[in-house]
C-alpha positions as CSV (number, residue, x, y, z in Angstrom):
1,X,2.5,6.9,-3.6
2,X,1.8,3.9,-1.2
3,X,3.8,5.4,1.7
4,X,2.0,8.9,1.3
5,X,-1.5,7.5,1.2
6,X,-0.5,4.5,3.9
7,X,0.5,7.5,6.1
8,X,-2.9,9.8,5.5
9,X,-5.2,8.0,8.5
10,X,-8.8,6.9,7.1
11,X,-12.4,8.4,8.3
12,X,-12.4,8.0,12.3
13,X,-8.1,8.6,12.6
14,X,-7.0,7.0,15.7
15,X,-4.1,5.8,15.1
16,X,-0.9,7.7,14.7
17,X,1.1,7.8,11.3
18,X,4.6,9.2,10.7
19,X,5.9,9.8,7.1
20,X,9.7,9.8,6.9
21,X,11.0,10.8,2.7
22,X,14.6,10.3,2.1
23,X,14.1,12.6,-0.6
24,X,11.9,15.9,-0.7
25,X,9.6,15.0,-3.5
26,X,9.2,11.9,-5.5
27,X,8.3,13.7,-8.9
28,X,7.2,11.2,-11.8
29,X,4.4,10.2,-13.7
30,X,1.5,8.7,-12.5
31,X,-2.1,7.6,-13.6
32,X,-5.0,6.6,-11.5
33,X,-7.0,3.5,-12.3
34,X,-10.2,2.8,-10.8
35,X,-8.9,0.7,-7.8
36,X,-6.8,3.5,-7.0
37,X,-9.5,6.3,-7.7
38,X,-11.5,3.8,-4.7
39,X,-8.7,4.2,-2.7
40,X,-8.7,8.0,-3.1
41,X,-12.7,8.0,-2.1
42,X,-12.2,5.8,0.6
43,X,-9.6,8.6,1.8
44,X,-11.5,11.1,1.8
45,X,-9.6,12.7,-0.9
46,X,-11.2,12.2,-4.4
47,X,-13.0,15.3,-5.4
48,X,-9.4,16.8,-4.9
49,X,-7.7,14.4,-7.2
50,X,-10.3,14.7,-10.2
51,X,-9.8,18.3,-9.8
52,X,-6.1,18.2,-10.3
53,X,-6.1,15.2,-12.6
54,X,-6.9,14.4,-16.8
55,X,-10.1,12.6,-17.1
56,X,-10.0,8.7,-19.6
57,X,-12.1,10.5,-22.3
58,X,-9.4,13.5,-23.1
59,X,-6.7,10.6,-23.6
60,X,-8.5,7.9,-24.9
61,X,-6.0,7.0,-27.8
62,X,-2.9,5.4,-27.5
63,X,-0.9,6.4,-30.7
64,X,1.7,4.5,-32.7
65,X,4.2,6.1,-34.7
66,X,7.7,6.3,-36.2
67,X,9.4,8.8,-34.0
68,X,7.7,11.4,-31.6
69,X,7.6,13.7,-34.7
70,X,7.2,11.3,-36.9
71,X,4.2,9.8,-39.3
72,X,1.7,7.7,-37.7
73,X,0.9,4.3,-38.1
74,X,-2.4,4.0,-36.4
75,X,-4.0,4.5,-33.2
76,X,-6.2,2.6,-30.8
77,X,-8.9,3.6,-28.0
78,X,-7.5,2.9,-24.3
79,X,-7.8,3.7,-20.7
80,X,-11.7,2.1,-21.4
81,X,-13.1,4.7,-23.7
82,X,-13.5,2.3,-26.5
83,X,-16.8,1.2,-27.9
84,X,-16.7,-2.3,-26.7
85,X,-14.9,-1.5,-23.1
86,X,-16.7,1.4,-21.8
87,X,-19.1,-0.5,-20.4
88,X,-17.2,-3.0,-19.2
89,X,-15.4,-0.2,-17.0
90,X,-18.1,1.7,-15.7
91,X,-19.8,-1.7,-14.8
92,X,-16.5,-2.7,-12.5
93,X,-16.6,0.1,-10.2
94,X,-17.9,3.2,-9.2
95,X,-14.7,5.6,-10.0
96,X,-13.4,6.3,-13.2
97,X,-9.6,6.5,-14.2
98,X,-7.6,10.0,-14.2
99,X,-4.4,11.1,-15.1
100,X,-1.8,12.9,-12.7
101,X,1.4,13.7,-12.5
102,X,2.7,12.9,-9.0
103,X,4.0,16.0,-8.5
104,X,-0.2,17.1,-8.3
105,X,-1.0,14.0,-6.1
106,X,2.1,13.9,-3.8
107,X,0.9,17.3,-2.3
108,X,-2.6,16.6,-2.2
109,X,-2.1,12.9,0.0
110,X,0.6,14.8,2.2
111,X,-1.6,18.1,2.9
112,X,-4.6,15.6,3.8
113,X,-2.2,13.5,6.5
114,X,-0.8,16.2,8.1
115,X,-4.1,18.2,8.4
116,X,-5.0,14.8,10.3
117,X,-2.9,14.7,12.4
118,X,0.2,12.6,10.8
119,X,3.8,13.3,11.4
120,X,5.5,14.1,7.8
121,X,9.0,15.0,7.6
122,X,11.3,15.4,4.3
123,X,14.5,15.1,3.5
124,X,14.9,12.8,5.9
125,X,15.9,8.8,5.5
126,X,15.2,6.1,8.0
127,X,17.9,4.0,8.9
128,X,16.4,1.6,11.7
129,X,13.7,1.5,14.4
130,X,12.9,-0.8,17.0
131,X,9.2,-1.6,18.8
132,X,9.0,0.1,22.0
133,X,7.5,-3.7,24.3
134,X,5.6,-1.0,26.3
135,X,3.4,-0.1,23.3
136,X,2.7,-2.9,21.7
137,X,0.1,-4.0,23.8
138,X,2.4,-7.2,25.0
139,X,2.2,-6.3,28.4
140,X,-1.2,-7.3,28.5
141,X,-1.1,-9.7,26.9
142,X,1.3,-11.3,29.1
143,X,-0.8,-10.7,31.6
144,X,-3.6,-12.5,30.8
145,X,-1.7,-15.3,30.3
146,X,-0.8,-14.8,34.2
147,X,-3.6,-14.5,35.6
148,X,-5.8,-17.1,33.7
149,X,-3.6,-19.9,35.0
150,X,-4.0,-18.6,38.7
151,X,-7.8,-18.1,38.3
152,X,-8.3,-21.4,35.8
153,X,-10.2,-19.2,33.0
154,X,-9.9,-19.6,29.4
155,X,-8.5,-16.0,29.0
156,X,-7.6,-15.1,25.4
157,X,-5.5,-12.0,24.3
158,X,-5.7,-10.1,21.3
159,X,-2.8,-7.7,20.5
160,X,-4.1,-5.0,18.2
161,X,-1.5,-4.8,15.0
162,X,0.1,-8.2,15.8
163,X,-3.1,-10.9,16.1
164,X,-5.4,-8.5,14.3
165,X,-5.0,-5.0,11.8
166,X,-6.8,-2.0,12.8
167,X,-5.7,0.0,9.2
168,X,-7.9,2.7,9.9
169,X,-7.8,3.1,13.7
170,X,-11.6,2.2,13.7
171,X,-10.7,-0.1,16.7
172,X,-9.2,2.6,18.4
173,X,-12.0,5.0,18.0
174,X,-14.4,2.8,18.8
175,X,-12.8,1.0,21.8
176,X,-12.1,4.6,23.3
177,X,-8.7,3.1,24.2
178,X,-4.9,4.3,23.3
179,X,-2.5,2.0,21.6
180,X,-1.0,1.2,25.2
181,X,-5.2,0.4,26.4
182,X,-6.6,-2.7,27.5
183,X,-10.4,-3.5,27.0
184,X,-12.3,-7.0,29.0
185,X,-15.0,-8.5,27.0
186,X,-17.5,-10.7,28.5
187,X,-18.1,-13.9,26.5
188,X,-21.3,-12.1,25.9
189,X,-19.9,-9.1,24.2
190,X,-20.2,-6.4,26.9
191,X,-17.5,-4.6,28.3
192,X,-16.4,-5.8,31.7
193,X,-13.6,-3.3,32.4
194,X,-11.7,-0.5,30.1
195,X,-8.4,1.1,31.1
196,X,-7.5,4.0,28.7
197,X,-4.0,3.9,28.5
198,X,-0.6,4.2,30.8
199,X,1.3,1.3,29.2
200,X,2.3,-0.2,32.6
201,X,4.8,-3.1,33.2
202,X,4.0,-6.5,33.0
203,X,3.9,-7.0,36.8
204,X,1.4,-3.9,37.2
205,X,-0.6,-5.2,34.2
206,X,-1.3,-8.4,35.9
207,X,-1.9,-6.7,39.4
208,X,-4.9,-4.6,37.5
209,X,-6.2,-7.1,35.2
210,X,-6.4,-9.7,38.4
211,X,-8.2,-7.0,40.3
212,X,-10.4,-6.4,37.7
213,X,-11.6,-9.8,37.0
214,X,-12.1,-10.7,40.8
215,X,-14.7,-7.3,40.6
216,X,-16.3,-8.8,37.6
217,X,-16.4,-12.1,38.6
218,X,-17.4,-11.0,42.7
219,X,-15.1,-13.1,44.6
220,X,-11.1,-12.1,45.9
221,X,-8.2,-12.2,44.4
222,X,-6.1,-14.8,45.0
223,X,-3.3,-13.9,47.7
224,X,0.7,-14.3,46.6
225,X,0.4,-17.7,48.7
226,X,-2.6,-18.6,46.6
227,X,-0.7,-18.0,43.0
């Protein structure tokens, strides 16, 4: 269930997911406590799970007995419906805890990721993968590293996904960038320079970030003797 929602992108998207399942569904039992049921709001997704699920009040006893079939022992109140706990539950958090079988909420957290744009694909295993360098954002970051010693500026790269997490692709949404973009900040917040996307090489990345900061800064770039 962590893969399926993991691959379902938050409110604002951005970023790209892709969902490969070795098998085609992962049928089981599963129940829905109230971190989980945030979860589910947070995704955009709850009114769809409490429609498919059991609510805590139509299974609020847990029952002991001497076979399936057999005579019961006793019984106590769970899943928070007891006198003394209800309102230690509802005080905790909004959400309130369901039951669903995962072959109900399987269908519901794929359906929502694909209708957003993720990649899903069953039946199918991953073996390996490798980090394409051109996507990661290194190139710029590389870059800076360049051209702040030949301008003597205290340049400092952040590398979406490897200095900081972007989860929910707010960053990207916000930034109006790709995963291959670049942004300059001024030390005062502001945007000095955006480039969308193109995920050049290193060498072009520095040629375009020194040109850049010799606009924002109004003086020339340094020539290759200079460097």
């Amino acid at each position: 269930m962590g893969g399926q929602a993991a691959c379902r992108p938050g409110p604002g998207g951005g970023r790209r997911r892709f969902r490969a399942e070795e098998y085609r569904v992962r049928a089981g039992e599963a129940s829905a406590n109230q971190r989980a049921m945030e979860v589910f709001r947070d995704l955009g997704i709850e009114q769809e799970v409490l429609e498919k699920g059991t609510p805590s009040s139509l299974m609020g006893d847990t029952v002991f007995a001497t076979a399936l079939l057999g005579d019961e022992i006793g019984r106590i109140r769970t899943w928070g419906t007891g006198d003394e706990s209800l309102t230690e539950y509802a005080a905790q958090s909004p959400c309130g805890m369901i039951d669903l079988p995962q072959t109900y909420l399987e269908p519901i957290l794929l359906a929502g990721a694909a209708k957003r744009g993720a990649v899903v694909r069953l039946n199918t295993a991953l073996i390996d993968f490798e980090q394409d360098a051109a996507l990661s954002g290194t190139q710029w970051a590389d870059a800076a590293d360049a051209v702040a010693r030949e301008l003597a500026l205290g340049l400092r790269a952040v590398v979406i996904d490897r200095d900081a997490h972007d989860a929910y692709g707010e960053w990207s949404r916000r930034a109006e960038i790709d995963e291959d973009g670049v942004l300059l900040v001024r030390p005062d917040g502001y945007v000095a320079w955006r480039r969308p996307g193109g995920a050049p090489g290193v060498e072009e990345a520095t040629r375009l970030l020194r040109e850049a900061l010799a606009a924002v800064l109004c003086r020339p770039a340094p020539s290759p003797s200079e460097r």
